[in-house]
N, C-alpha and C positions, 0 to 999 in steps of 0.2 A: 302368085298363089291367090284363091280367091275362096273365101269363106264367105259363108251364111252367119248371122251372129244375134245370139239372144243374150242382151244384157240381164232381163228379169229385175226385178223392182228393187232389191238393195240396190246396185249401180245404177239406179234412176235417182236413188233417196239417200239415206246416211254412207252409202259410200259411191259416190257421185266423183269422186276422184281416183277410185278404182276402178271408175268406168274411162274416166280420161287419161290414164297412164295406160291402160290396155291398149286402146287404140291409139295413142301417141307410138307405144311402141311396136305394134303392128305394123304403121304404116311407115316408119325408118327401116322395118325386115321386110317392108316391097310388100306387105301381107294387105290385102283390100277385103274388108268387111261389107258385109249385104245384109242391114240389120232387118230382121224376120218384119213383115209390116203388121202393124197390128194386135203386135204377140201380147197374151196375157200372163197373168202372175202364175206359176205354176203347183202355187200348194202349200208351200214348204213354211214353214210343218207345221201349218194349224189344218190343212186341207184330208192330208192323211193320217194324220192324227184323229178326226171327228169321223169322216167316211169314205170307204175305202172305193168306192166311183170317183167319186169326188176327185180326189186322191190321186186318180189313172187318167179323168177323161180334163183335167185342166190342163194338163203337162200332153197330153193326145193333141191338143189342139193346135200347139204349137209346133207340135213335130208334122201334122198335114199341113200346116203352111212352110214348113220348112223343107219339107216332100215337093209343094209346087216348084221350089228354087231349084231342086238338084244337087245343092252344094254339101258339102261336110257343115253340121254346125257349131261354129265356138262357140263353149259355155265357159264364163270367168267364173261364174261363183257355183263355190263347195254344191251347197243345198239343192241349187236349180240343176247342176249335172246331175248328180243322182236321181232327184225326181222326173228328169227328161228319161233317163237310162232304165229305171224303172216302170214307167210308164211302157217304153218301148218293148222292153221284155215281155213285160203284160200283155201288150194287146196282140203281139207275135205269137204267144201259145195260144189265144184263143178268140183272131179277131174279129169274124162272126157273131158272137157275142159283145163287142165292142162296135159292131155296126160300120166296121171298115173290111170288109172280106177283101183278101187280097193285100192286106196290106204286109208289104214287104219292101220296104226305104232302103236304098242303095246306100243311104248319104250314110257318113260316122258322125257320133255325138262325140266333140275333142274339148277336153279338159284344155283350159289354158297353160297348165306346166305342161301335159303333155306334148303339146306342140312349141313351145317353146324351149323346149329339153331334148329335143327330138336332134338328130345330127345333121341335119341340114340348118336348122334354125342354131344352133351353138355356131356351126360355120359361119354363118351370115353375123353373129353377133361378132367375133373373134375378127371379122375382114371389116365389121362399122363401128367398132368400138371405138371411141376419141377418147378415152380418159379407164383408167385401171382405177379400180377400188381395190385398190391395196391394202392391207392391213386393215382392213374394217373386217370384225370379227363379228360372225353372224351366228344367231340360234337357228336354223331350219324349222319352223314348227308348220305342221300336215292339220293337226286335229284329226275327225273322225270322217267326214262325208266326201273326202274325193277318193277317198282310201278304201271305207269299209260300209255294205257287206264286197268281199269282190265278187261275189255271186251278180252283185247288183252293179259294179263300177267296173268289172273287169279288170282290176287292178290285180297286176302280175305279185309286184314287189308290198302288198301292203301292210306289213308291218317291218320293213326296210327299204320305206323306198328312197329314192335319191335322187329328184327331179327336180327341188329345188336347189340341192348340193351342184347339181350339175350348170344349172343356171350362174349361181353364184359364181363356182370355181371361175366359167366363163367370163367373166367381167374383174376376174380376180382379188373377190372377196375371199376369205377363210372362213370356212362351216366349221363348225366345232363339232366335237364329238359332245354327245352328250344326250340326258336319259329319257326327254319327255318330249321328244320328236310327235310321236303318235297319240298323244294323252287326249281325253275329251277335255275339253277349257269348260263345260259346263254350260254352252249357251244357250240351249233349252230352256234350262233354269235359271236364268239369269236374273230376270224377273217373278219367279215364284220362289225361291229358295237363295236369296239372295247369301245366304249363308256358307251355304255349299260352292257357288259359283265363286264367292270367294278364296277362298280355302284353295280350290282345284287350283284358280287361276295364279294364289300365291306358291304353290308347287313348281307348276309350272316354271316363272319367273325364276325361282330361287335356284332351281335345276340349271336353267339357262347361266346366271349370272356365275354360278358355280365354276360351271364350266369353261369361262374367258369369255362369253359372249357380251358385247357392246348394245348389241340390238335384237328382236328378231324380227324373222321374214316369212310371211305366209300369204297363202293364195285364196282363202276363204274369208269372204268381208264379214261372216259373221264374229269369228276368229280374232278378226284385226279389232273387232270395235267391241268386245268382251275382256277380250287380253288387256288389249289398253286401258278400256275406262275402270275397268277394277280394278288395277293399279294404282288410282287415284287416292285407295284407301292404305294405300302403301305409303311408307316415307319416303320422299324424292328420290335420296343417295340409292334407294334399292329398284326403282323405276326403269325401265327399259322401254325404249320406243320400238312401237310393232310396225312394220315398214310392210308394203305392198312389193313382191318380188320387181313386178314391171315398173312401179317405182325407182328402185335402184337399177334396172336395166333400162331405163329411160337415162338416168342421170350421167351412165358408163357410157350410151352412146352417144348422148350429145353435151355430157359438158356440164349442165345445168342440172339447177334442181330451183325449181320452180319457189318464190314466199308463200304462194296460195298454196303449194304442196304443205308444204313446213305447217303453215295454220289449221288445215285440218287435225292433225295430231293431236291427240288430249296429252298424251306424255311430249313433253316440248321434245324436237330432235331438231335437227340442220344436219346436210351434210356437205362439207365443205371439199368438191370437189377436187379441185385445185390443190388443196391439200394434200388429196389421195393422189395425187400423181408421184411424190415422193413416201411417204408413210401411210395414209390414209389418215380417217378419224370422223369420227361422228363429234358433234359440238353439240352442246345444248344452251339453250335461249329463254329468257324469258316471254313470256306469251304478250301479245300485245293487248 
């Protein structure tokens, strides 16, 4: 299989290790990335937030280079799929006006769970898997931008979905059942309202831990690095490390889990492998 791939500027920057677990584990499921040349930042969210061109023709620009390729394009992060998806619906109802007449792209815009939740890719994980995470008990958290609107994301299942459930099961974690799968974490606000980002973010957690959750798992880096650093304002013992899905499906297929993984974490995690091959277990460390 061969993809097109826009990482977009979070996995350039603060989550620069969500860029390197994606493609680690891509390229153990035989999957070959064509990273877009040249691509730019697509907006999100101070672009469509100020102007609504603005908004359509930064995330446009990327999709006609990504038109030259031909291929399907991965998108890892929440923010950047939506705004690619949106853009596209955009200039499809009226591109004439966008100054692309004609434009009509074969290629599909693929969320990272979705292809990697997909049945062919579970197959492929279930025949390369070296190691079960067993008993590590997982929160599934979505947030809001791969999900909703699905007007804009096409998302079938978005207020039940189960694509990271499905990943997990795959490598033989336990998703828990539990209340705030779909909740906003606040990350908009995070820096203006630091109040509220709070609050939300403490729901959240406390939902999770509720529930027998060890950790949670989400696919959106703004997610990962909201979840977690507000946390910090939380007491240890109530703290839960937010884990990158490909993260832990990097670790199920080969074995390892990387220290420079472990160091990016602001809530310290490990997880000790070896360990999960009879019970599982996430450990925790102090930072160096």
């Amino acid at each position: 299989m061969k993809l097109s791939y826009y990482p977009g500027c979070s996995l350039r920057g603060t989550a620069h290790d969500y860029d390197g677990s994606v493609k680690a584990v891509c390229a153990e499921l035989g999957i070959e990335l064509v990273e877009l040349a040249d691509w730019n930042c697509c907006g999100a969210s101070s672009a469509h937030m100020t102007e609504h061109e603005l908004g359509v023709r930064l995330p446009l620009r990327n999709l006609l280079i990504a038109g030259e390729l031909g291929l399907d394009v991965l998108v890892p992060c929440a923010a950047c799929f939506q705004r690619l998806k949106a853009a596209d619906k955009e200039v499809r109802k009226a591109p004439k006006f966008w100054d692309v007449a004609g434009y009509d792209p074969t290629f599909k815009i693929v969320h990272i769970s979705t292809l990697l939740s997909s049945p062919d890719m579970i197959r492929r994980l279930h025949e390369r898997a070296t190691h079960s995470l067993s008993g590590l008990r997982i929160g599934c958290y979505y947030g809001c931008l791969s999900l909703r609107h699905p007007k804009i994301t096409d998302a079938v299942h978005f207020e039940q979905p189960d694509s990271l459930e499905t990943m997990m099961d795959a490598i033989g974690a336990e998703p828990v059942r539990w209340s705030h799968r779909t909740e906003c974490c606040s990350g908009s606000l995070t820096m203006a309202r630091p109040d509220i980002a709070a609050r939300l973010v403490g729901d959240i957690v406390g939902a999770a831990r509720r529930a027998g959750a060890e950790a949670l798992v989400t696919d959106c880096p703004m997610c990962q690095a909201n979840v977690e650093s507000r946390q910090l304002e939380l007491p240890e013992d109530e703290q839960l490390p937010v884990y990158y899905a490909s993260e832990l499906l990097y670790a199920a297929l080969t074995g390892t889990y990387r220290a420079e993984q472990q160091r990016v974490h602001l809530v310290s995690a490990t997880i000790d492998v070896q360990a999960c091959r009879e019970d599982g277990r996430i450990g925790r460390e102090e930072r160096p």
